[in-house]
PQR file of N, CA, C, O and H, with PARSE charges and radii, in Angstrom:
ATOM      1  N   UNK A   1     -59.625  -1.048  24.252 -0.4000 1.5000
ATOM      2  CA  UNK A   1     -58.640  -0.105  23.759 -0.0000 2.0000
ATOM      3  C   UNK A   1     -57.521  -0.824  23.010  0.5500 1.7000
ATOM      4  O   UNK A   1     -57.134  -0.446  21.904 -0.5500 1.4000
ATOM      5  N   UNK A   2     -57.002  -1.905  23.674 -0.4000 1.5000
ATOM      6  CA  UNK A   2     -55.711  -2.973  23.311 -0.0000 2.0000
ATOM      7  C   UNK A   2     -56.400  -3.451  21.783  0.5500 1.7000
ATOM      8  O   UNK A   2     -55.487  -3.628  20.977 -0.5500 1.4000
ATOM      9  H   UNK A   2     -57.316  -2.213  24.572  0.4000 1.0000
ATOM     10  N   UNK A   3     -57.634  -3.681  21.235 -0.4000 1.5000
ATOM     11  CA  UNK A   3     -57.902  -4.114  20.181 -0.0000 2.0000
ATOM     12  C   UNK A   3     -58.395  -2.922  18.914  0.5500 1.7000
ATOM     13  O   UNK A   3     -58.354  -3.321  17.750 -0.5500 1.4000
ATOM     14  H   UNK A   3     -58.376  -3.537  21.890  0.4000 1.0000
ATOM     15  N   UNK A   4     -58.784  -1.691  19.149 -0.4000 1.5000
ATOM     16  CA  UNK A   4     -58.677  -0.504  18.876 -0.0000 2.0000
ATOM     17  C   UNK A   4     -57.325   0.229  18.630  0.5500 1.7000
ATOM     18  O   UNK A   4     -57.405   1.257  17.958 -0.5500 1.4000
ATOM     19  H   UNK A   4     -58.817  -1.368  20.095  0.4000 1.0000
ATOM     20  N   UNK A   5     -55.921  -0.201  19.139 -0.4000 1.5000
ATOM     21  CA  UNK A   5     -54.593   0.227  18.498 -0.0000 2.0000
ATOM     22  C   UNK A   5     -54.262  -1.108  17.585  0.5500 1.7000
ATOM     23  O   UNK A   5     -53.791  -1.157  16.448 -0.5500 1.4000
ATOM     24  H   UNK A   5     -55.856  -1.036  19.685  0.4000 1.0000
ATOM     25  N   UNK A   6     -54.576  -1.929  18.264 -0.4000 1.5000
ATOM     26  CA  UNK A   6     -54.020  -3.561  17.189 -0.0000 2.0000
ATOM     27  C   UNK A   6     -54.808  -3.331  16.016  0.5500 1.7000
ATOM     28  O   UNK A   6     -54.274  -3.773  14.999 -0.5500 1.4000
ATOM     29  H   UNK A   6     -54.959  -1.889  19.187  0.4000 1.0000
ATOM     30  N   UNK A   7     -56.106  -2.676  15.819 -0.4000 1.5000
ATOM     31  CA  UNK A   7     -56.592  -2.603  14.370 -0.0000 2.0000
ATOM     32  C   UNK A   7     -55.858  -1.460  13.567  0.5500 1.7000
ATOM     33  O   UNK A   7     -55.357  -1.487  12.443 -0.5500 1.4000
ATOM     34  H   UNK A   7     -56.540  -2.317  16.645  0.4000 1.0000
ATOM     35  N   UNK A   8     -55.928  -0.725  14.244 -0.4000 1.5000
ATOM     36  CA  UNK A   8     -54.985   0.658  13.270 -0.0000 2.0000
ATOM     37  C   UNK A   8     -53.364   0.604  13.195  0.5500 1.7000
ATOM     38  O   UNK A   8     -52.786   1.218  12.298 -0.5500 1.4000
ATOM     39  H   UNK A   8     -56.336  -0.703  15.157  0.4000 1.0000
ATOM     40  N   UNK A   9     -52.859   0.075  13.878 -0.4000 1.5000
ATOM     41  CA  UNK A   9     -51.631  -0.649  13.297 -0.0000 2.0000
ATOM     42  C   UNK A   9     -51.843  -2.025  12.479  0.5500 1.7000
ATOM     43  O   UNK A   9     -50.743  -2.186  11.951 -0.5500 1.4000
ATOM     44  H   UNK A   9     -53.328  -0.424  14.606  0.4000 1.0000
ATOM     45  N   UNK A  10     -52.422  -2.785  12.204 -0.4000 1.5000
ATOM     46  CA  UNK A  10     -52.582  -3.317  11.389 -0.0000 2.0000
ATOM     47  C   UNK A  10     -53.337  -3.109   9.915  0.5500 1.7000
ATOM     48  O   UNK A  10     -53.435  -3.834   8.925 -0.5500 1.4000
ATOM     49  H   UNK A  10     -53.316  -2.654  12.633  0.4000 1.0000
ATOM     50  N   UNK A  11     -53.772  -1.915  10.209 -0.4000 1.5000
ATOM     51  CA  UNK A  11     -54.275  -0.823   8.723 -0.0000 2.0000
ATOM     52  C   UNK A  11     -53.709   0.016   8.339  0.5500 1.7000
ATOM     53  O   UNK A  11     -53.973   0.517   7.246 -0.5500 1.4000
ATOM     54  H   UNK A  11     -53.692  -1.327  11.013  0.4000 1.0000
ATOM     55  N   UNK A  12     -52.482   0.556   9.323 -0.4000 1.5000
ATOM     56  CA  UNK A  12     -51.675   1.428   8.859 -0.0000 2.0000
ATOM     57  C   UNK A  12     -50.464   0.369   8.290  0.5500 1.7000
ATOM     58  O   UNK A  12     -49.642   0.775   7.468 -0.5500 1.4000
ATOM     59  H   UNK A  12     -52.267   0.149  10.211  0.4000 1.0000
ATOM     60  N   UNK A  13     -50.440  -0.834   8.738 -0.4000 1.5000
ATOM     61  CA  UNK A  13     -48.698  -1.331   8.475 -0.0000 2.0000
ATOM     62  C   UNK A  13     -48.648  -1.924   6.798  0.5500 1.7000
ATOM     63  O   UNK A  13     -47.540  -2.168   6.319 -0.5500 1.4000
ATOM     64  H   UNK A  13     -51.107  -1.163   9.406  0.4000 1.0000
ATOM     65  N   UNK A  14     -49.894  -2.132   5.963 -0.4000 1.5000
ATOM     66  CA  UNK A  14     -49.480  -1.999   4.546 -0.0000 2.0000
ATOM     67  C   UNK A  14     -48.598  -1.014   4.084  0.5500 1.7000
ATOM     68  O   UNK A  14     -47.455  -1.197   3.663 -0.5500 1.4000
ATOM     69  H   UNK A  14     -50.794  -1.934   6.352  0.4000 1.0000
ATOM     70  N   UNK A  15     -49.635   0.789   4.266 -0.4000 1.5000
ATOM     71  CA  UNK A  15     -49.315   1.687   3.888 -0.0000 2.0000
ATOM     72  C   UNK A  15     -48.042   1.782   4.140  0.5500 1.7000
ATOM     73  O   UNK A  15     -47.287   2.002   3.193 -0.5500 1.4000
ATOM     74  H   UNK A  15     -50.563   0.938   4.607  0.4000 1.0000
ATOM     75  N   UNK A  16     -47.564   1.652   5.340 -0.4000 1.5000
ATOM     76  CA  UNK A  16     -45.904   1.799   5.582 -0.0000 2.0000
ATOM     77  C   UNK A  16     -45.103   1.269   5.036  0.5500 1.7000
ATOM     78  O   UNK A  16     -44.122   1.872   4.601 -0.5500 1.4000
ATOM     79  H   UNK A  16     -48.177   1.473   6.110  0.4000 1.0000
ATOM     80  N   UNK A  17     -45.333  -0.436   4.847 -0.4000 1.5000
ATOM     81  CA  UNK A  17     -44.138  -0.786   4.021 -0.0000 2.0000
ATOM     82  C   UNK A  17     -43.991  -0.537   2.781  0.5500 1.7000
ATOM     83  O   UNK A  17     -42.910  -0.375   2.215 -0.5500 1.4000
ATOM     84  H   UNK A  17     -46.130  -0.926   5.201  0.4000 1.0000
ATOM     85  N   UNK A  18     -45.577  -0.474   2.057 -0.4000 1.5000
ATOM     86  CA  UNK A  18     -45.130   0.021   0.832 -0.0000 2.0000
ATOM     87  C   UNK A  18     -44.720   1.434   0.304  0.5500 1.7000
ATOM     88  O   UNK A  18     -44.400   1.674  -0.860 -0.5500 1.4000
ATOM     89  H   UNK A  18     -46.455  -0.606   2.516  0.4000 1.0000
ATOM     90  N   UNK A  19     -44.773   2.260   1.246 -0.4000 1.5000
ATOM     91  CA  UNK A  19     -44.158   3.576   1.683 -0.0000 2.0000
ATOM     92  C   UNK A  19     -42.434   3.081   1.364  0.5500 1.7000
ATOM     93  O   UNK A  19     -41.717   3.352   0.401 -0.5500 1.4000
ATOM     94  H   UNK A  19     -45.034   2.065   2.192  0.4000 1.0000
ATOM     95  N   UNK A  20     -42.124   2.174   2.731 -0.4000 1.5000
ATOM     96  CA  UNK A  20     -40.800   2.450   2.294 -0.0000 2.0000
ATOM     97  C   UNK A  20     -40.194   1.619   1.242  0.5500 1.7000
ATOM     98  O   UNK A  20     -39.292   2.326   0.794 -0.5500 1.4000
ATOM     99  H   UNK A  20     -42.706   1.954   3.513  0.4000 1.0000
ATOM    100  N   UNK A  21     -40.200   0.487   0.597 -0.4000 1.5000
ATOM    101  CA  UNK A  21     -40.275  -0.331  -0.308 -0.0000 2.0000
ATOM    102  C   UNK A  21     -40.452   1.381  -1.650  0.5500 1.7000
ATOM    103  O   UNK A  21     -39.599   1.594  -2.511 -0.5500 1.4000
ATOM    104  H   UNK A  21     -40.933  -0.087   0.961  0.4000 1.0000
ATOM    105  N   UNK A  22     -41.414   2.082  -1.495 -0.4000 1.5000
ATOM    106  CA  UNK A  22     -41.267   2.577  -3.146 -0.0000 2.0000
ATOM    107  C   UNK A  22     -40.081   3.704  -2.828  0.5500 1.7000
ATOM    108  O   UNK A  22     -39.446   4.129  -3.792 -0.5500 1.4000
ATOM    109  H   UNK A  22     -42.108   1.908  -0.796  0.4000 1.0000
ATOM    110  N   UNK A  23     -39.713   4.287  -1.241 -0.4000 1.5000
ATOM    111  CA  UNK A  23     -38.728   5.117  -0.843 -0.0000 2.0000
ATOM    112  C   UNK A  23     -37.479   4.882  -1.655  0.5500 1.7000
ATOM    113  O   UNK A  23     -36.956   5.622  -2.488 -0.5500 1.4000
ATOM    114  H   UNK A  23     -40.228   3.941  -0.457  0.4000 1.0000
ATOM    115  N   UNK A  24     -36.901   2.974  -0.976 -0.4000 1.5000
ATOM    116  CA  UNK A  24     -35.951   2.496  -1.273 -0.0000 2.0000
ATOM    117  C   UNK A  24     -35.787   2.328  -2.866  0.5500 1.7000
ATOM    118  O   UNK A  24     -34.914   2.924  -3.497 -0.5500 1.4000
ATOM    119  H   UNK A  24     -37.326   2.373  -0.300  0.4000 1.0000
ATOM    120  N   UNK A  25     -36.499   1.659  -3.307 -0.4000 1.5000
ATOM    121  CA  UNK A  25     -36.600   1.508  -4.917 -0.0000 2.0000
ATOM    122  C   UNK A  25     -36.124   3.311  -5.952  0.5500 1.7000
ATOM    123  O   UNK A  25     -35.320   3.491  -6.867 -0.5500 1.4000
ATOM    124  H   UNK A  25     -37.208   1.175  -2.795  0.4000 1.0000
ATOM    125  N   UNK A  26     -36.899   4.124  -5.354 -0.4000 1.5000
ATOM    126  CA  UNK A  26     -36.835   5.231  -5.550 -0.0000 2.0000
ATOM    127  C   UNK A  26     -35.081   6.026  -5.571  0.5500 1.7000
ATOM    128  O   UNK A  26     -34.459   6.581  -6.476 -0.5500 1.4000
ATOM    129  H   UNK A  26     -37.551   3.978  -4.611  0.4000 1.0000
ATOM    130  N   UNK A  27     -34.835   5.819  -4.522 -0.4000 1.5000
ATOM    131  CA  UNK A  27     -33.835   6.147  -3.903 -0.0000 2.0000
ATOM    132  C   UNK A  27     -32.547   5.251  -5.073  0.5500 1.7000
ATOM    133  O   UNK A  27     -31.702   5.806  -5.775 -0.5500 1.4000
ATOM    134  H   UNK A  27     -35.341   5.368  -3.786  0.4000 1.0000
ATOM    135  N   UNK A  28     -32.785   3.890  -4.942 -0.4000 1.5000
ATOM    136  CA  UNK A  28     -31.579   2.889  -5.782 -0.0000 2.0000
ATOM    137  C   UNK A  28     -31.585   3.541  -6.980  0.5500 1.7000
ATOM    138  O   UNK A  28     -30.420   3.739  -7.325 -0.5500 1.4000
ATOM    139  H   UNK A  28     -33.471   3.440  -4.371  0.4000 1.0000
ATOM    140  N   UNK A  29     -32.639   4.107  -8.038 -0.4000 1.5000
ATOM    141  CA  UNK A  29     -32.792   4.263  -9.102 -0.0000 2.0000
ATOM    142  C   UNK A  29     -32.079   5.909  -9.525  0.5500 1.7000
ATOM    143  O   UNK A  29     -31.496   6.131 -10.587 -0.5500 1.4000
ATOM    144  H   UNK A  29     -33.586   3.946  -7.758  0.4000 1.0000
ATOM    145  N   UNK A  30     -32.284   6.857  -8.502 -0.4000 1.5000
ATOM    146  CA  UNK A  30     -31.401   7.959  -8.375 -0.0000 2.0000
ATOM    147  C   UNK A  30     -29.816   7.500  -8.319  0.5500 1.7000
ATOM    148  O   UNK A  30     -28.934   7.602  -9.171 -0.5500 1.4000
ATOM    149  H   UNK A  30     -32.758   6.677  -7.640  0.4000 1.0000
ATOM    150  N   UNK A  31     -29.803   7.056  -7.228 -0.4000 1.5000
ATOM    151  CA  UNK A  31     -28.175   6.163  -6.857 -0.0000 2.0000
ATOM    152  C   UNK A  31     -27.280   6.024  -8.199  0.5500 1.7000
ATOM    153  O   UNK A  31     -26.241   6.526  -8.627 -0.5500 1.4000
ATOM    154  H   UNK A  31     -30.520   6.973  -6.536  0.4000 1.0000
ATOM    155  N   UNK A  32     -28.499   4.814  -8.757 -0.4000 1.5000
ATOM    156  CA  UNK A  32     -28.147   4.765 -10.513 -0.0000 2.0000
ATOM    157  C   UNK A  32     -27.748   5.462 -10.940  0.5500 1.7000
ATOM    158  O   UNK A  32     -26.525   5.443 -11.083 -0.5500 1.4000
ATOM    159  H   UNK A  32     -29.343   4.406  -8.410  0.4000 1.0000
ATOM    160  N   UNK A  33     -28.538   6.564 -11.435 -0.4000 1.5000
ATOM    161  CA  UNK A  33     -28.430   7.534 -11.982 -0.0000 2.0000
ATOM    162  C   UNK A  33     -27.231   8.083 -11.935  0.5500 1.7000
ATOM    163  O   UNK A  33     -26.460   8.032 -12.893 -0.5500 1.4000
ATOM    164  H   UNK A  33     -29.531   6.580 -11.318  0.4000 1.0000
ATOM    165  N   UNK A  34     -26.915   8.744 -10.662 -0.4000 1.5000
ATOM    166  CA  UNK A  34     -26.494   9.782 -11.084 -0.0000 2.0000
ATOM    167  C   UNK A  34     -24.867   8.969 -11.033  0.5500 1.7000
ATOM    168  O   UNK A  34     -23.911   9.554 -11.542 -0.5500 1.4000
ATOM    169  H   UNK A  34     -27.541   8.785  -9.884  0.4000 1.0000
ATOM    170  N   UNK A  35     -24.674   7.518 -10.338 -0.4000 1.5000
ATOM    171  CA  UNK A  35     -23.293   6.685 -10.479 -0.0000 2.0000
ATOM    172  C   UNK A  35     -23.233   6.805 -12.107  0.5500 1.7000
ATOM    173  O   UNK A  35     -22.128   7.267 -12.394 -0.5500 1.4000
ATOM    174  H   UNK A  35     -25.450   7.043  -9.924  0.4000 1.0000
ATOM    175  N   UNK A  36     -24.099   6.533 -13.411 -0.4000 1.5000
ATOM    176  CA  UNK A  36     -24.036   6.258 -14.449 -0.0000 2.0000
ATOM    177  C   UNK A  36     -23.436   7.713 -15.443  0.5500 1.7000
ATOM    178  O   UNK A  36     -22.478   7.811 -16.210 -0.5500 1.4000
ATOM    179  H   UNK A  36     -24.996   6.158 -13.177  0.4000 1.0000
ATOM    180  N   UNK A  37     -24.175   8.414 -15.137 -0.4000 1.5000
ATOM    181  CA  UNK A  37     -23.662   9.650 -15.191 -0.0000 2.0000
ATOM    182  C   UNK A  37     -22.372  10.255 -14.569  0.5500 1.7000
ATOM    183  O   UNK A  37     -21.769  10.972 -15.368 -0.5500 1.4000
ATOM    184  H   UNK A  37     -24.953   8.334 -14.515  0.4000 1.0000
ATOM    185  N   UNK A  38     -21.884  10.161 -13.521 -0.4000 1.5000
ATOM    186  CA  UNK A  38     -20.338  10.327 -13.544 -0.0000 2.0000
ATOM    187  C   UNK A  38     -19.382   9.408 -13.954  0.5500 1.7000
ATOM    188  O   UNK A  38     -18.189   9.438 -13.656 -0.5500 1.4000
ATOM    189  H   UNK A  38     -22.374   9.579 -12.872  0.4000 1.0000
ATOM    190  N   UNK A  39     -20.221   8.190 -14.988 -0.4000 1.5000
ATOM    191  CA  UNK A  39     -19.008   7.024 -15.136 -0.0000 2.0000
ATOM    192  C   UNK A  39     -19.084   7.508 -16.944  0.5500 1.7000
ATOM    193  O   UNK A  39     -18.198   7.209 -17.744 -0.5500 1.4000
ATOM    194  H   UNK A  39     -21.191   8.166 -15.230  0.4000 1.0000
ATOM    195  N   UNK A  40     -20.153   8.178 -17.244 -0.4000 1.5000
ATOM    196  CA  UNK A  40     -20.253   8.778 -18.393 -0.0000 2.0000
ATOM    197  C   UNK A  40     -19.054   9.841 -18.916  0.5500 1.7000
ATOM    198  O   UNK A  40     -18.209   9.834 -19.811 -0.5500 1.4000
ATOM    199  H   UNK A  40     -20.872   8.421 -16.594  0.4000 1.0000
ATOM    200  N   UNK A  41     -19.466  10.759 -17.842 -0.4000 1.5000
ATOM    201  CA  UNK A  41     -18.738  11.764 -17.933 -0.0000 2.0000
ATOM    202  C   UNK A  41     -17.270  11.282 -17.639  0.5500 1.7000
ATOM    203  O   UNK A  41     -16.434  11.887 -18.312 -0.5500 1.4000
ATOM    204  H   UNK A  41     -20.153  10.765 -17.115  0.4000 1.0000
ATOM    205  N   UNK A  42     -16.858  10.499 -16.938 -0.4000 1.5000
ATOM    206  CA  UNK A  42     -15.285  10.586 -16.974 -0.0000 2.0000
ATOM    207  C   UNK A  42     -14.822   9.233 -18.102  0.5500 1.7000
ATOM    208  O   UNK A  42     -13.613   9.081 -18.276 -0.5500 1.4000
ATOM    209  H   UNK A  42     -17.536  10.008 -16.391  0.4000 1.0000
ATOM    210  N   UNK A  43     -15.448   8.619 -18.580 -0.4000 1.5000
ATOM    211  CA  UNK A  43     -15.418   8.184 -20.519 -0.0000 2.0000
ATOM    212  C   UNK A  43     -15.451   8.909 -21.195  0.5500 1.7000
ATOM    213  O   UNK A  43     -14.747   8.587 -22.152 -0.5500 1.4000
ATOM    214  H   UNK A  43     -16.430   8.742 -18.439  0.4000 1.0000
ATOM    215  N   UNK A  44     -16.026  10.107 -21.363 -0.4000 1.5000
ATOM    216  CA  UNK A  44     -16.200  11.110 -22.253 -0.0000 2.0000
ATOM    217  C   UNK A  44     -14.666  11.764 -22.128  0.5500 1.7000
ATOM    218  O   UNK A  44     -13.769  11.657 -22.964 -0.5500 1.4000
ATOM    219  H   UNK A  44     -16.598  10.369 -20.586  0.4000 1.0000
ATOM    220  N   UNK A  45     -14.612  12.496 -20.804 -0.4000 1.5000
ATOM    221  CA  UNK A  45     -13.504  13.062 -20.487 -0.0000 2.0000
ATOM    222  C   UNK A  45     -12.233  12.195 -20.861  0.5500 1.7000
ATOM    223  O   UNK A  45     -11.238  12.798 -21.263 -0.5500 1.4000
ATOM    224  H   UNK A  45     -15.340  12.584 -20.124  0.4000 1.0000
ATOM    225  N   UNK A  46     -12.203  10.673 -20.742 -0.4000 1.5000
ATOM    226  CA  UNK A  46     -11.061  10.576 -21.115 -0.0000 2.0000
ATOM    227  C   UNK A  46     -11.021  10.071 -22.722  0.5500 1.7000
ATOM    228  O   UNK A  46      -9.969  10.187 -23.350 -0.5500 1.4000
ATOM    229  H   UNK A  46     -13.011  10.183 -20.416  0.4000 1.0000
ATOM    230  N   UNK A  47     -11.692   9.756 -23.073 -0.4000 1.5000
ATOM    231  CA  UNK A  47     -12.102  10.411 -24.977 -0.0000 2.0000
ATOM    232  C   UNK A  47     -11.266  11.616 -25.753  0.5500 1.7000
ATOM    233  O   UNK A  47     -10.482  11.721 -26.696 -0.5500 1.4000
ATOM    234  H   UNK A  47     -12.547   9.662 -22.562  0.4000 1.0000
ATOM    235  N   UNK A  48     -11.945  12.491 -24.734 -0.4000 1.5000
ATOM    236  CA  UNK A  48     -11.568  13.961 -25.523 -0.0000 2.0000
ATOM    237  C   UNK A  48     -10.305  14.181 -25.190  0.5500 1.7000
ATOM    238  O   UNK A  48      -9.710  15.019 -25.867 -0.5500 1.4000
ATOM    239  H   UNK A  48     -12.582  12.405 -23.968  0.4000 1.0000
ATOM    240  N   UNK A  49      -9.553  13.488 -24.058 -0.4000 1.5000
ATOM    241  CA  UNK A  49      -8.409  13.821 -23.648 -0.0000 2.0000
ATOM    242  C   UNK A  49      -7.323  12.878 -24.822  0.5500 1.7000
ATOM    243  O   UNK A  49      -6.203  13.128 -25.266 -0.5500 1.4000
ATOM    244  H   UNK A  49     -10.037  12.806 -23.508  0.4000 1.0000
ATOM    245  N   UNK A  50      -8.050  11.998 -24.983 -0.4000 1.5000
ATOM    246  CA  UNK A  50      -7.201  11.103 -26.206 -0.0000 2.0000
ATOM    247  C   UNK A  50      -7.279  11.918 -27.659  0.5500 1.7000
ATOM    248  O   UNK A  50      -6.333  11.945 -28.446 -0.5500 1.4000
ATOM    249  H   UNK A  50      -8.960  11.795 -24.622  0.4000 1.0000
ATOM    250  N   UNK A  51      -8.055  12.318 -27.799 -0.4000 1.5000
ATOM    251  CA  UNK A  51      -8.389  13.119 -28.990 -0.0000 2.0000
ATOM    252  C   UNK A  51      -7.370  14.304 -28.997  0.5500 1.7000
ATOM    253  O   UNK A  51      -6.746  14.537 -30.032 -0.5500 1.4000
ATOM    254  H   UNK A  51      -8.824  12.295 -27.159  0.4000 1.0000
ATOM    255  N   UNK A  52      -7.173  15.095 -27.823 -0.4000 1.5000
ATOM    256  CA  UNK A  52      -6.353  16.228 -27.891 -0.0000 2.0000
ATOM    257  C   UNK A  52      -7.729  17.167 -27.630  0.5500 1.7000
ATOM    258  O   UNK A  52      -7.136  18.244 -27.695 -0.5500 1.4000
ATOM    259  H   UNK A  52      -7.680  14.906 -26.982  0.4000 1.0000
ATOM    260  N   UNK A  53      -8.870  17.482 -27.429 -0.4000 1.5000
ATOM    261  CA  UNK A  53      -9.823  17.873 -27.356 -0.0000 2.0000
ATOM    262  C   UNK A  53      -9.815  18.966 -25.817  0.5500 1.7000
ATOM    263  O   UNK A  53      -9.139  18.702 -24.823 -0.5500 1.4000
ATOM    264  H   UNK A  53      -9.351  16.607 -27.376  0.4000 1.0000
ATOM    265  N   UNK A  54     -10.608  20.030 -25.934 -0.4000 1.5000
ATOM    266  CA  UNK A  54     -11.108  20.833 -24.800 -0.0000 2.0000
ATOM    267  C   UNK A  54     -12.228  20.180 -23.935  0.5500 1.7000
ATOM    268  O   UNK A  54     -13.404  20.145 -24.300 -0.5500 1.4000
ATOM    269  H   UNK A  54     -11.157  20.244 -26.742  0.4000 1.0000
ATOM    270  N   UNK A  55     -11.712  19.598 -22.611 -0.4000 1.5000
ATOM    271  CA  UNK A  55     -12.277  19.264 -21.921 -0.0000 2.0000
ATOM    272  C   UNK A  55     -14.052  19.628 -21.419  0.5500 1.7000
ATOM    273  O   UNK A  55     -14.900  18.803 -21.079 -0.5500 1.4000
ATOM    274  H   UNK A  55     -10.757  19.627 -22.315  0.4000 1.0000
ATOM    275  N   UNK A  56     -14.235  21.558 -21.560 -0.4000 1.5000
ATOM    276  CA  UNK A  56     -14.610  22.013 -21.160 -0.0000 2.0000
ATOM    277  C   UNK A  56     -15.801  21.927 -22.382  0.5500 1.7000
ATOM    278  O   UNK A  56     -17.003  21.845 -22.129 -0.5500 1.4000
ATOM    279  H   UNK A  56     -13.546  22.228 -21.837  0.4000 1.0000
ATOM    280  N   UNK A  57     -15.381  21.953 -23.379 -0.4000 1.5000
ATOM    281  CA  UNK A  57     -16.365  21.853 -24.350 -0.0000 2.0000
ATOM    282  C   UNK A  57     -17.353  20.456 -24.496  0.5500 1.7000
ATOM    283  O   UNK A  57     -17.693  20.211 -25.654 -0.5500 1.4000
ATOM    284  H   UNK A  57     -14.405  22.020 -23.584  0.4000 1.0000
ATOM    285  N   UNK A  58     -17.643  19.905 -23.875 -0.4000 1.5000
ATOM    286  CA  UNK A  58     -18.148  18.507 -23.948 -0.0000 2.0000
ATOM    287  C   UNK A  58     -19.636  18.545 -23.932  0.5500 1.7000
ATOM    288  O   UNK A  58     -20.450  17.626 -24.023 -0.5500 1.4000
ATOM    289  H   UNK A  58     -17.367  20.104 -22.934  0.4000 1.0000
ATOM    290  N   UNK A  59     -19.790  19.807 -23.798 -0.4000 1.5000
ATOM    291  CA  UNK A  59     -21.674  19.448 -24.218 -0.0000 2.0000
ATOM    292  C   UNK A  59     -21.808  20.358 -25.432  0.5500 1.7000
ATOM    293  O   UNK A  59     -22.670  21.222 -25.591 -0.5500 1.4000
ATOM    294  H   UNK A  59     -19.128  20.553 -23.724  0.4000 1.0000
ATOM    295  N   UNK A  60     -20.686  19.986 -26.377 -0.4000 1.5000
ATOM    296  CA  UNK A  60     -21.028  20.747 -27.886 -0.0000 2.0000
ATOM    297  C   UNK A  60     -21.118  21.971 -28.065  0.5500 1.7000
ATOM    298  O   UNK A  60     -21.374  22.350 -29.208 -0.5500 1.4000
ATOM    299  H   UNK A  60     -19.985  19.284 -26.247  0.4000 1.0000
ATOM    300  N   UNK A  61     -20.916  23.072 -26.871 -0.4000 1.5000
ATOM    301  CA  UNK A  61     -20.690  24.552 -26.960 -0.0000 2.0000
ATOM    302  C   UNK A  61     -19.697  24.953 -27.795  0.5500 1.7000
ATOM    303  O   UNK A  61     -18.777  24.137 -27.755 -0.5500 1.4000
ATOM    304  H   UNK A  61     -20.709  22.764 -25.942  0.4000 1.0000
ATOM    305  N   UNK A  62     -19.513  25.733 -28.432 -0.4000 1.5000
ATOM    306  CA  UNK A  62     -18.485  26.433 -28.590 -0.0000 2.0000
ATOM    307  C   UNK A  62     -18.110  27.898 -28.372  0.5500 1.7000
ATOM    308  O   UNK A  62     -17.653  28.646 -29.236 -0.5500 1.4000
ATOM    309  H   UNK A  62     -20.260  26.397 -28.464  0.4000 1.0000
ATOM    310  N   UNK A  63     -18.319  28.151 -27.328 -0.4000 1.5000
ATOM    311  CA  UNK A  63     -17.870  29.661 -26.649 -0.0000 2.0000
ATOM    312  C   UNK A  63     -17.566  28.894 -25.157  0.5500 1.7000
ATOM    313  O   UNK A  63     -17.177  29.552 -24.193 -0.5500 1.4000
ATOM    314  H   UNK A  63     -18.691  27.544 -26.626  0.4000 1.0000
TER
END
């Protein structure tokens, strides 16, 4: 039995780490994201604020 769980944890423990390994990677690259994007947006914002510009208008709407 003791060599019957030692094989299936040792066939399952690839799958796992590279489970969490693509989790983490996954996860940093959102993180990115969306840090890059609010460092965007408040450059932009303070752009338009130098300009004299409507804040609200910043994705090119005009209504």
């Amino acid at each position: 039995m003791d060599e019957y769980v030692g094989a299936v944890i040792w066939a399952l423990l690839p799958t796992l780490v590279v489970s969490v390994l693509f989790v983490f990677v996954l996860r940093s690259i959102l993180r990115m994201d969306r840090t890059e994007r609010r460092v965007y947006a408040k450059i932009e914002a303070e752009e338009r604020a130098a300009r004299g510009l409507d804040a609200r208008a910043a994705d090119g709407s005009t209504a």
